[in-house]
C-alpha positions in Angstrom: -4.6 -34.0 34.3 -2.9 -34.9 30.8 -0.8 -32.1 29.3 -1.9 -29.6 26.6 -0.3 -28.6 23.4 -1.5 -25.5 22.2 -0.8 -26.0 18.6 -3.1 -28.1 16.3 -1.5 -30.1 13.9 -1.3 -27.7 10.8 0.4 -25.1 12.7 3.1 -26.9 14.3 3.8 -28.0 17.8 4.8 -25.2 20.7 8.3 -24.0 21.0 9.1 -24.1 25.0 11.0 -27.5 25.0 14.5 -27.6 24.3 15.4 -28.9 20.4 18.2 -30.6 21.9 19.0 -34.0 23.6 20.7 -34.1 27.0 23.5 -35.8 25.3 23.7 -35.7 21.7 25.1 -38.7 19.5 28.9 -37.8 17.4 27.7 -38.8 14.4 30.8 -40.9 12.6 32.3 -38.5 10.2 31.6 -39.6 6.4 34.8 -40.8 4.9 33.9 -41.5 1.2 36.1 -42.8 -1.3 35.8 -40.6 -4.5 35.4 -43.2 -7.7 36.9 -42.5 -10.7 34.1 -41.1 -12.7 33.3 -37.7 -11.1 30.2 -36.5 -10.4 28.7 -33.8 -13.2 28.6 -30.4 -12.0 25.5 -28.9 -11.6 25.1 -25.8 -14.0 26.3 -22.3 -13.3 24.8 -19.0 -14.0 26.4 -16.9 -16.5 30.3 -15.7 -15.3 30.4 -12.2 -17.6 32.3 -14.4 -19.9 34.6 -15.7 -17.4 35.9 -18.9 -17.7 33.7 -21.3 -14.8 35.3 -21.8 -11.1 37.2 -25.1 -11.5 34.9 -27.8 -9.9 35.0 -29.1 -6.3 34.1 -32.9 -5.7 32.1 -32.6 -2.8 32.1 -36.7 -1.8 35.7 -36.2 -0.1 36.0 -36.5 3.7 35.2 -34.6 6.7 31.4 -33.5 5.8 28.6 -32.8 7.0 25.7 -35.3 7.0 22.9 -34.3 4.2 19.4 -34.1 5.2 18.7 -37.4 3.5 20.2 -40.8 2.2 19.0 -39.7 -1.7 21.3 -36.5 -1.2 24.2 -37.1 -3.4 26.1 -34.1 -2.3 28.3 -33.7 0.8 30.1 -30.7 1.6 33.4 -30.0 4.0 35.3 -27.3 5.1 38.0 -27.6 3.1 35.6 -27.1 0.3 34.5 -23.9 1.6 38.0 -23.2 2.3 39.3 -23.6 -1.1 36.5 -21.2 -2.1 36.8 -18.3 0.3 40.6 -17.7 -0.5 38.9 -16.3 -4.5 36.0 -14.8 -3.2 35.2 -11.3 -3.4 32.9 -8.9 -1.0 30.0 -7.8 -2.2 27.1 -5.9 -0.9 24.5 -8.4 -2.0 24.2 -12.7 -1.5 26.3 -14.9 -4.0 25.6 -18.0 -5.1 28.5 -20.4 -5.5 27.7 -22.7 -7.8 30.8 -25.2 -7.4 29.2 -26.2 -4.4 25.4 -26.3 -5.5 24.0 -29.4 -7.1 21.1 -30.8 -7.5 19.4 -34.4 -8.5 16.6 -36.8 -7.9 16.1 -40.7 -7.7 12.7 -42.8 -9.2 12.7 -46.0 -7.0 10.9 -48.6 -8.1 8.2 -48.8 -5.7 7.1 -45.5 -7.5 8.1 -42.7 -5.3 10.5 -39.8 -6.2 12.6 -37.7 -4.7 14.2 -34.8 -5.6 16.8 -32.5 -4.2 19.0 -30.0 -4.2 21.6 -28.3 -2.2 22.7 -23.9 -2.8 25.8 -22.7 -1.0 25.7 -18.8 -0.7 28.0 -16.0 0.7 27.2 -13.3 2.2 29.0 -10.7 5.0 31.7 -13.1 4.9 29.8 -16.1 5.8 28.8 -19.2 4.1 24.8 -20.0 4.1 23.3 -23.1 2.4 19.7 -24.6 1.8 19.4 -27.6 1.4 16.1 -29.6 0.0 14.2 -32.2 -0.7 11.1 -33.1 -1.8 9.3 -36.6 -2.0 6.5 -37.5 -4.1 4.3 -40.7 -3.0 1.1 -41.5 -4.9 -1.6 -43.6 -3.5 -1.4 -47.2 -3.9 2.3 -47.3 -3.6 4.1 -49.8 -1.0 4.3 -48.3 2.6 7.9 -47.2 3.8 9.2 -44.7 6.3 11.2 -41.8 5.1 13.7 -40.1 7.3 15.2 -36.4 7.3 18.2 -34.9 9.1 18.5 -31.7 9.9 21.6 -32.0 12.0 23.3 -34.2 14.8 20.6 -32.8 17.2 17.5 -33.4 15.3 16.1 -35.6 13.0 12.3 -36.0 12.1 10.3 -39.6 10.7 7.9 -39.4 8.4 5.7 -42.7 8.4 4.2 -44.1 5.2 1.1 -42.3 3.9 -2.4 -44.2 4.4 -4.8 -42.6 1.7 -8.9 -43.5 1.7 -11.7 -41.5 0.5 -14.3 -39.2 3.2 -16.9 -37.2 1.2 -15.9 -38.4 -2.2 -12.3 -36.7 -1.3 -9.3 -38.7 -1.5 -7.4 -38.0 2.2 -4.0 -39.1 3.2 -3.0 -39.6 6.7 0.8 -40.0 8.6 2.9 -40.1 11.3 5.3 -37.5 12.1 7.9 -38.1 14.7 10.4 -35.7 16.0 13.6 -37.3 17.4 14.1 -35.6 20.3 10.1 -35.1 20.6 8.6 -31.4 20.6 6.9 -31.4 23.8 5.3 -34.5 26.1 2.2 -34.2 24.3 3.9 -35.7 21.2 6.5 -38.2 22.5 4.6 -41.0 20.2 4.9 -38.2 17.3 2.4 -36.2 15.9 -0.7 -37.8 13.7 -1.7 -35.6 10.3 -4.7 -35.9 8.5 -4.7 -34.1 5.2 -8.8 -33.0 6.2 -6.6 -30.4 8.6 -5.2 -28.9 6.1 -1.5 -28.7 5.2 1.0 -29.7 7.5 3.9 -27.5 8.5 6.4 -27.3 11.4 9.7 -25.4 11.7 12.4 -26.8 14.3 15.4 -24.4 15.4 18.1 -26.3 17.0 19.9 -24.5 20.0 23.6 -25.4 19.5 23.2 -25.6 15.6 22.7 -22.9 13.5 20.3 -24.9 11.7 16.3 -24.3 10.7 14.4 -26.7 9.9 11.1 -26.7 7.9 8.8 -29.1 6.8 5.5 -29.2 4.8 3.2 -32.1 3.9 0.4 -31.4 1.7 -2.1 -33.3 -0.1 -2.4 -32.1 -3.6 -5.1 -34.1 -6.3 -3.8 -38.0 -5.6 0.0 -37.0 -5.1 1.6 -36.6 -1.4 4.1 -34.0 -1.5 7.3 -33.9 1.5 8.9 -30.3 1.8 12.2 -30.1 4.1 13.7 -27.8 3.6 17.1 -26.6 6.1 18.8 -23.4 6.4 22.3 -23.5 7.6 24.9 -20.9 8.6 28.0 -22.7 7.9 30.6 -20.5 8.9 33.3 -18.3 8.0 35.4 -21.6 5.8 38.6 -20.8 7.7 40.0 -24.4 7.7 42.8 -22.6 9.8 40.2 -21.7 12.6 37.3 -23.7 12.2 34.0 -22.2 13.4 32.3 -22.7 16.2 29.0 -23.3 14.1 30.8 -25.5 11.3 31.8 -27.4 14.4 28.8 -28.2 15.7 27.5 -29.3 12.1 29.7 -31.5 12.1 30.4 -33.2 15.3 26.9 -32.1 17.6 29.1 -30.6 20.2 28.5 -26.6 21.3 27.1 -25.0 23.9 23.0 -24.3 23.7 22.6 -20.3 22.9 20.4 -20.0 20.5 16.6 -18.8 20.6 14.5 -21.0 19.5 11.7 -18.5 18.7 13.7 -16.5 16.7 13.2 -16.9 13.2 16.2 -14.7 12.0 18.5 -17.7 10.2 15.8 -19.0 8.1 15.2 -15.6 6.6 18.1 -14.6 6.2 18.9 -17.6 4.1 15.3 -17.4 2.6 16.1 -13.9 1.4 19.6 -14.6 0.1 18.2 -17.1 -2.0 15.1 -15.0 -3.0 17.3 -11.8 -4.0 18.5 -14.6 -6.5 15.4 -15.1 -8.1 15.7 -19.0 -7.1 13.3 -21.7 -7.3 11.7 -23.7 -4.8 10.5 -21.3 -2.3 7.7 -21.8 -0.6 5.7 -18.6 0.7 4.4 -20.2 3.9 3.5 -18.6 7.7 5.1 -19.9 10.7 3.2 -19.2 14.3 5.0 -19.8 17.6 4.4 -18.4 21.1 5.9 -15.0 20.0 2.7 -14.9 17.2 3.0 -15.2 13.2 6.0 -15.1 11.1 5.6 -15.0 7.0 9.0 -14.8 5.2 8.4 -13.4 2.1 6.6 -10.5 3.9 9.4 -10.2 6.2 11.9 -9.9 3.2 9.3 -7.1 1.3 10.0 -4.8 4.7 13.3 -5.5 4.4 13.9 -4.6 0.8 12.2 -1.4 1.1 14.1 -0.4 4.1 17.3 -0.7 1.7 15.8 0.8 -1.1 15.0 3.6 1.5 18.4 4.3 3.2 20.1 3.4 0.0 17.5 6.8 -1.5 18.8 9.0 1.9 22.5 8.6 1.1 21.9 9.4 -1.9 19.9 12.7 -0.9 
């Protein structure tokens, strides 16, 4: 009797196998010479007048691998390092804008990606999202597109085949997962834009990585969402964390839950309490039932707003 997997294709594959290989690969750390033009900063928000945080180059050595090859930025600890030492506490998320950027690429088989890359801090602790999103119209060459997420997952995206059912352009793909989700979809996972959207969150068990992923269909345009929410750490070069660590070099020890979808809102939420762009309202089911962020981060306000109203009573 062939295995089941209780998920349709819209919703995501099931959640009891293990996001991790047996052994995971050391990816080679990226050593990249810095040329002598430097990249432009991206722009800052407002300082109060302040003169602007002196920018970081963030090609230098020692960083973590981006989520794809377009992704001109690449962060290390000492960056974060260098950044926590003038930091101050503060009760809500920050954004720290020498090490957000953001960019895009036109190739000239005609598809597009754009991306971009927010560092926050919060309690403490560095969070980033990191996204991209590609653009492929029908009629373009076919090519595979690949996304990190980090050294324990990975996910391939096969070139879009569009046709016409009902007088309705369609688009169909391949999705494989690297390691695979579940048995059921070793081969990967087949999408058909008559389903609906597609959409899939991966949480790793050693990293403290989310990843998410959206494919959508919209007029004659293919649209890739992945999007990854990372906690990077405390940025103590002195002591390195555990979970910069395991960013960087895939080793750790497998403790996280994989049904828990407490990283990717907190990260969500920083970057919504920014009034940022680029987030996508979507609902996320697993075995535990549904999951919609921006919900989850309405309860969440208003329990603030309601202790914040009984200290002051």
């Amino acid at each position: 009797m062939s295995a089941h997997c209780p998920w349709s294709a819209h919703e995501g594959c099931c959640r009891a196998h293990p996001s991790t290989r047996d052994q995971p690969p050391q990816p080679p750390i990226h050593r990249i010479e810095i040329p002598e033009q430097k990249l432009e900063p991206s722009n800052a928000a407002s300082n109060g007048g302040q003169p602007p945080p002196p920018y970081i180059d963030p090609r230098s050595s020692y960083a973590i691998t981006p989520i794809h090859l377009a992704v001109e930025h690449h962060l290390s600890l000492q960056h974060l390092d260098c950044v926590r030492r003038r930091l101050e506490e503060k009760p809500t998320p920050q954004l720290v804008p020498e090490l957000s950027a953001k960019g895009s690429i036109s190739r000239s088989d005609g598809t597009r990606i754009e991306w971009n890359s927010y560092v926050y801090f919060e309690r403490g602790r560095f969070l980033q999202r990191q996204q991209t999103l590609y653009l492929r119209k029908d009629g373009m060459a076919k090519r595979k597109e690949n996304f990190i997420s980090c050294p324990h997952h990975s996910i391939e995206i096969d070139g879009p085949t569009f046709g016409f059912q009902d007088d309705r352009l369609t688009a169909k793909t391949l999705i494989v997962n690297n390691p695979p989700r579940c048995e059921v979809h070793f081969g990967g996972t087949e999408w058909n834009s008559l389903h609906g959207d597609y959409l899939q969150m991966n949480v790793c068990q050693i990293c403290h990585c989310d990843a998410e992923c959206i494919i959508a269909l919209e007029i004659d345009n293919l649209f890739v969402w992945y999007t990854c929410y990372k906690d990077l750490g405390t940025g103590d070069a002195s002591n390195p964390d555990a979970k910069w660590i395991a960013l960087l070099t895939g080793r750790g020890t497998p403790c996280r839950d994989t049904e828990s979808f407490e990283l990717y809102a907190r990260v969500w939420g920083a970057a919504k309490s920014l009034d940022q762009r680029g987030l996508e309202d979507v609902t996320h089911r697993n075995s535990r039932g549904v999951f919609n962020v921006y919900s989850h981060w309405m309860q969440s306000q208003n329990t603030q707003n309601q202790e914040t109203t009984d200290r002051g009573t």
